[in-house]
N, CA, C and O atoms as a GROMACS GRO file, in nm:
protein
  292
    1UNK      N    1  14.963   7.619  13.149
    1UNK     CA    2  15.016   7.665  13.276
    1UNK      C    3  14.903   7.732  13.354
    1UNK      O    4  14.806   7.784  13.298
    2UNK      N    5  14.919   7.726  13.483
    2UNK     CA    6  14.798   7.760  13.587
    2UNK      C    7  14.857   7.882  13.671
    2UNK      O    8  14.952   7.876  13.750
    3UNK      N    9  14.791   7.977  13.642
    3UNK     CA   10  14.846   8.121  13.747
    3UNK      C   11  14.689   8.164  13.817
    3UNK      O   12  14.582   8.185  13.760
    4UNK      N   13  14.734   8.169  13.995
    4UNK     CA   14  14.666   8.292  14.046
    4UNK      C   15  14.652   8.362  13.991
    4UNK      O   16  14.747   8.363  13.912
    5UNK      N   17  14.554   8.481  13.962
    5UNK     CA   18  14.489   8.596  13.970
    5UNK      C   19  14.452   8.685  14.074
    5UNK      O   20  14.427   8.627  14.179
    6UNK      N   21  14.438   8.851  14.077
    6UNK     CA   22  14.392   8.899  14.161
    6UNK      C   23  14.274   9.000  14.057
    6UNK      O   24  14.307   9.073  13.963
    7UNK      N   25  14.132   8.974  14.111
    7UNK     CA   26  14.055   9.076  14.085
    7UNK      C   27  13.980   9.112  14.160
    7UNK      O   28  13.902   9.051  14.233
    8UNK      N   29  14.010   9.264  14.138
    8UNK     CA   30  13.946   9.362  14.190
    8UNK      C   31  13.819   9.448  14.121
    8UNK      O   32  13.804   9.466  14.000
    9UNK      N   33  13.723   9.501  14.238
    9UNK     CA   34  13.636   9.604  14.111
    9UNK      C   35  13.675   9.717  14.153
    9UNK      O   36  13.683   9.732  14.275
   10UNK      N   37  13.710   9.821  14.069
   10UNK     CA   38  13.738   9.949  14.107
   10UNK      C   39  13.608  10.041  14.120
   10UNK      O   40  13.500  10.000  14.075
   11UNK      N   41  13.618  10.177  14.185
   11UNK     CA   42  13.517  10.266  14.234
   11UNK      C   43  13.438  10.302  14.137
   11UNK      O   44  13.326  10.352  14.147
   12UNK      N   45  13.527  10.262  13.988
   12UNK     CA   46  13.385  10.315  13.890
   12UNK      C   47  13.338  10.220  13.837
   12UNK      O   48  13.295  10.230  13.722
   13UNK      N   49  13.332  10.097  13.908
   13UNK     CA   50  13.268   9.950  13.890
   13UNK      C   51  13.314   9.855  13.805
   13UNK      O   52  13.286   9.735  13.801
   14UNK      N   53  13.395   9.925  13.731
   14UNK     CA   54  13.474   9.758  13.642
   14UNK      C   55  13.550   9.710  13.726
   14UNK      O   56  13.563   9.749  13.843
   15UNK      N   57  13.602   9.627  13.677
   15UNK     CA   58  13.675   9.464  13.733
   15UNK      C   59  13.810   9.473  13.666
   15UNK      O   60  13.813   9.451  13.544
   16UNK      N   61  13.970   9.515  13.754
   16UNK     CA   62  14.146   9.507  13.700
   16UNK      C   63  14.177   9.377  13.732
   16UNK      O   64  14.148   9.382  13.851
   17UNK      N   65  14.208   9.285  13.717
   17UNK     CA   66  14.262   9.157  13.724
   17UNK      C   67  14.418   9.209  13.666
   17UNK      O   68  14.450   9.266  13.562
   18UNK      N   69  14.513   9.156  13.802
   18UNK     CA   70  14.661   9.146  13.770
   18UNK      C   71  14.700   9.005  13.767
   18UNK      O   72  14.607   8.925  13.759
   19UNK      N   73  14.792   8.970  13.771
   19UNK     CA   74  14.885   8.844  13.760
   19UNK      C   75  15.026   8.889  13.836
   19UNK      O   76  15.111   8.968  13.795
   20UNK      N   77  15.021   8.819  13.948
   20UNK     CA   78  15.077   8.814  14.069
   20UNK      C   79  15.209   8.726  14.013
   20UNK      O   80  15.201   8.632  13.933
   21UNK      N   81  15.299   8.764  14.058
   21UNK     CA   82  15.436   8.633  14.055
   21UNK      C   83  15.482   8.637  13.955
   21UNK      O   84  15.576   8.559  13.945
   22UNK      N   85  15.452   8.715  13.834
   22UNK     CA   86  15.525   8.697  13.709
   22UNK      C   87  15.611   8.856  13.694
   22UNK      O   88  15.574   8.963  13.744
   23UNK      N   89  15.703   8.838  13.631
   23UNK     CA   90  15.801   8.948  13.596
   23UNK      C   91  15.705   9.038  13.518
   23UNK      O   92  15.598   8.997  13.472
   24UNK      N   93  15.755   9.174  13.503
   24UNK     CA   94  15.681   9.283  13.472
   24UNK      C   95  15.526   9.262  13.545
   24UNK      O   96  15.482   9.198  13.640
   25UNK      N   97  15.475   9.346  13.448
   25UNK     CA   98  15.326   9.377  13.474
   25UNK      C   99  15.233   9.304  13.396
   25UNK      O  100  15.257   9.302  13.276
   26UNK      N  101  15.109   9.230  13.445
   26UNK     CA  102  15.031   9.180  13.346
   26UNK      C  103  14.894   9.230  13.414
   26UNK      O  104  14.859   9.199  13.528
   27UNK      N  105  14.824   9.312  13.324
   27UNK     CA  106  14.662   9.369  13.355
   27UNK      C  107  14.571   9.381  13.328
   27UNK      O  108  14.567   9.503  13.313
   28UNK      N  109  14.516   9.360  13.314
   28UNK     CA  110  14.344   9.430  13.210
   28UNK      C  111  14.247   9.440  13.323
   28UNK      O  112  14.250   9.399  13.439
   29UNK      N  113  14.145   9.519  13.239
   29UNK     CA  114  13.979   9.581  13.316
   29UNK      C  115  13.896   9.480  13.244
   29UNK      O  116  13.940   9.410  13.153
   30UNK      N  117  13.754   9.476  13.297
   30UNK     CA  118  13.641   9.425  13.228
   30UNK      C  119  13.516   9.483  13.293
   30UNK      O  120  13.519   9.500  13.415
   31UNK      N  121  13.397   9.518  13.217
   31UNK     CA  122  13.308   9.565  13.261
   31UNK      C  123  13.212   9.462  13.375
   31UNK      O  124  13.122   9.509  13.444
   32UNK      N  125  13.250   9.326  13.376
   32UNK     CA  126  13.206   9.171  13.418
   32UNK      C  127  13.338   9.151  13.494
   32UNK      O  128  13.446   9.210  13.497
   33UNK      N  129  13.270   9.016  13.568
   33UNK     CA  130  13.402   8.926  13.589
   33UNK      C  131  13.416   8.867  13.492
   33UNK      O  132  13.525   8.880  13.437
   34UNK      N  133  13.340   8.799  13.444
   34UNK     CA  134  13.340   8.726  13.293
   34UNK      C  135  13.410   8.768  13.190
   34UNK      O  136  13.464   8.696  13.106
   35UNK      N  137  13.411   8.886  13.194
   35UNK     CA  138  13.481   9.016  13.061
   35UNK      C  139  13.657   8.981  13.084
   35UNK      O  140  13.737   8.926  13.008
   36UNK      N  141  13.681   9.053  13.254
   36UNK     CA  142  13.752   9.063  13.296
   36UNK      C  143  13.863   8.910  13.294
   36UNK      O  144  13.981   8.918  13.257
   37UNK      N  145  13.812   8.804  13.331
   37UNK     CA  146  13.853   8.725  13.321
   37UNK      C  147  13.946   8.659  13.157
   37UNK      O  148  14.055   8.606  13.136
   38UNK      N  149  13.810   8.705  13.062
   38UNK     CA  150  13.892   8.679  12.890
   38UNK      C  151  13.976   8.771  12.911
   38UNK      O  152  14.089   8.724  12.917
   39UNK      N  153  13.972   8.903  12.927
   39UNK     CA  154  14.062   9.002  12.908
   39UNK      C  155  14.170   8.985  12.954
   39UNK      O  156  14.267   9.036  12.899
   40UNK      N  157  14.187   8.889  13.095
   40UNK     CA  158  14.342   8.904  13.123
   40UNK      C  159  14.375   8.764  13.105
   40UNK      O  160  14.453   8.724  13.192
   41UNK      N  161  14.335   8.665  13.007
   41UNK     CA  162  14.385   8.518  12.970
   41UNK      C  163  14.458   8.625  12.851
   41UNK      O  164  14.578   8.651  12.851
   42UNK      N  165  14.367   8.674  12.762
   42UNK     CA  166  14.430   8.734  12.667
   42UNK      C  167  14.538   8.824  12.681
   42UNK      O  168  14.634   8.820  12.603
   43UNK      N  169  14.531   8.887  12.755
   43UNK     CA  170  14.692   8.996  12.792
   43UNK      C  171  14.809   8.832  12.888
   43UNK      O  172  14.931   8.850  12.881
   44UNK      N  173  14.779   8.745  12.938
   44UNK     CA  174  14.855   8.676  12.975
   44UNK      C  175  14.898   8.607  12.876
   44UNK      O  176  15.021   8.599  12.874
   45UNK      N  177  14.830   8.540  12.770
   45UNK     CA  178  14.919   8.476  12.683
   45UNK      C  179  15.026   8.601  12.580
   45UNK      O  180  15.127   8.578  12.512
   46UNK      N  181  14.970   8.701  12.599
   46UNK     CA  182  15.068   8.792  12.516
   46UNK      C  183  15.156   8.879  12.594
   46UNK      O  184  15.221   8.977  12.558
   47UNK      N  185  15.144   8.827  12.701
   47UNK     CA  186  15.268   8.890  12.834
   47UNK      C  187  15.354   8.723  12.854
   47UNK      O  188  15.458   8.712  12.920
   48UNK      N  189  15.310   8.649  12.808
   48UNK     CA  190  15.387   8.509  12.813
   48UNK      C  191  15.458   8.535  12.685
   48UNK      O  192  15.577   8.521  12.713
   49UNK      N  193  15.447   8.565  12.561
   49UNK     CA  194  15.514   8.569  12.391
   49UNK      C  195  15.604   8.650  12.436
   49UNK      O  196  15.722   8.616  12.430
   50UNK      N  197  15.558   8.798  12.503
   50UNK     CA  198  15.681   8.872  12.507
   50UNK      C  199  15.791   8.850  12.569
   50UNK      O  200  15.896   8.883  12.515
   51UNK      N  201  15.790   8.791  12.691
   51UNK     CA  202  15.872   8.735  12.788
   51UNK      C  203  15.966   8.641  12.748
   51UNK      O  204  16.080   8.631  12.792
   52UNK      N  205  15.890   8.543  12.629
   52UNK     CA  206  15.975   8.466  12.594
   52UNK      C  207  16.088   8.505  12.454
   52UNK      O  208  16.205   8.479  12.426
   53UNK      N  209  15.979   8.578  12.392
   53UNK     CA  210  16.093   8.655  12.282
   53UNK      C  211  16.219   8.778  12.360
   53UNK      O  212  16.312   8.836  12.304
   54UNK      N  213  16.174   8.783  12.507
   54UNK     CA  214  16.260   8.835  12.592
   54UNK      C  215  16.406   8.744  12.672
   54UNK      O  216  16.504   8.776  12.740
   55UNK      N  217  16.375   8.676  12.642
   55UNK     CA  218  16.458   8.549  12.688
   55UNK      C  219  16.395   8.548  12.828
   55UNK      O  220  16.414   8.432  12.864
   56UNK      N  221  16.344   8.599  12.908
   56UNK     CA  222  16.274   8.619  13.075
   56UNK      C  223  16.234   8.494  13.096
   56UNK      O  224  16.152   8.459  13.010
   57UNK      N  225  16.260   8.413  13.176
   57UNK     CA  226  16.233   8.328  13.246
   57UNK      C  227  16.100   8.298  13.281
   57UNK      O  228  16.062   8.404  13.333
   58UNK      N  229  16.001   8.214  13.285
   58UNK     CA  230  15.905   8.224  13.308
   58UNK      C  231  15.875   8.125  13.406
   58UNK      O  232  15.883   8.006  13.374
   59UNK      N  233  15.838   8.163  13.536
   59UNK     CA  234  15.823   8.078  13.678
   59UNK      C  235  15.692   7.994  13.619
   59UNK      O  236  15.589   8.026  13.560
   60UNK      N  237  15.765   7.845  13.678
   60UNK     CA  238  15.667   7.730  13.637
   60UNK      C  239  15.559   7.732  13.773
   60UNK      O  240  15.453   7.669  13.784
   61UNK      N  241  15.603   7.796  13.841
   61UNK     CA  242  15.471   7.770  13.952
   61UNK      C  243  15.474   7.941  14.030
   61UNK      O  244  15.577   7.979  14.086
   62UNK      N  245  15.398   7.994  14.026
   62UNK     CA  246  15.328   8.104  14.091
   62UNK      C  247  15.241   8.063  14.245
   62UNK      O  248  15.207   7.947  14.268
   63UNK      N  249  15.215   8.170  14.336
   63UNK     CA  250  15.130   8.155  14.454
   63UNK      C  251  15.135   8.323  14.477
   63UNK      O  252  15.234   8.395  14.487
   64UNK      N  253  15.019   8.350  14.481
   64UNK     CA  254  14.978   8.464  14.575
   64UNK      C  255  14.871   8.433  14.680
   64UNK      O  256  14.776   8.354  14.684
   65UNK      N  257  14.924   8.534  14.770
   65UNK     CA  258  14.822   8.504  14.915
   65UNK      C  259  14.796   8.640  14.928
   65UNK      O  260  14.866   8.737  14.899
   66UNK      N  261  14.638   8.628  14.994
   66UNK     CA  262  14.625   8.795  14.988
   66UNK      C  263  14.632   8.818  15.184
   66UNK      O  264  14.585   8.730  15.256
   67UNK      N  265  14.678   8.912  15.227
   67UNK     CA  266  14.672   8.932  15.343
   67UNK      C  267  14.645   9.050  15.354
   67UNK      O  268  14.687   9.136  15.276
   68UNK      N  269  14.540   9.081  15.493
   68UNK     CA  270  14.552   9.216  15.531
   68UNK      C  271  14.637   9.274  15.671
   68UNK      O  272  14.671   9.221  15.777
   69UNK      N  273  14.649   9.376  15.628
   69UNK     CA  274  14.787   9.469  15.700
   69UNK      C  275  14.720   9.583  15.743
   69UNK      O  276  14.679   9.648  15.646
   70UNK      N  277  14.686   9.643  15.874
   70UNK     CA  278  14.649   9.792  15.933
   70UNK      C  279  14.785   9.861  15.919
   70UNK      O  280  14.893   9.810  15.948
   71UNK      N  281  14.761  10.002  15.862
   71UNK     CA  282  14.843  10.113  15.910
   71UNK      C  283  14.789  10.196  15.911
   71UNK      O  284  14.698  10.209  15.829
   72UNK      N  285  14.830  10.336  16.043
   72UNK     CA  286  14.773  10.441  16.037
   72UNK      C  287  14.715  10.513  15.973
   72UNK      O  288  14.794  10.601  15.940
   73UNK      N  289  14.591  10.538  15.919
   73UNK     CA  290  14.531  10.645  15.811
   73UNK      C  291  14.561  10.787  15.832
   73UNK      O  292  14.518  10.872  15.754
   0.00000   0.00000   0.00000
């Protein structure tokens, strides 16, 4: 199965990669993108086991779009 990703580097320079479109939360850091990237195949296939020993449904097709939005600071 093929899922979008979103990664980000945070202010103290590692790299959070989420997974957009799927129920609950799926996350990890990496000190790399490279890092970051194993790190959240690996938390996705074990956010996929749980889901399914959850009975949770698991969407056969995902899409995230990133857009930006101004609001007042």
């Amino acid at each position: 199965m093929d899922f979008d990703i979103l990664i980000e580097k945070a202010e103290d320079g590692y790299y959070v990669a989420t997974v957009p479109g799927l129920p609950g939360i799926c996350v990890s850091q990496g000190k790399t993108e490279e890092e970051v990237l194993s790190n959240i195949r690996e938390a996705l296939e074990l956010h996929l086991e749980g889901l399914k020993e959850e009975g949770i449904p698991i969407p056969q097709k995902t899409e995230a779009k990133l857009k930006r939005i101004a609001v007042p600071a």
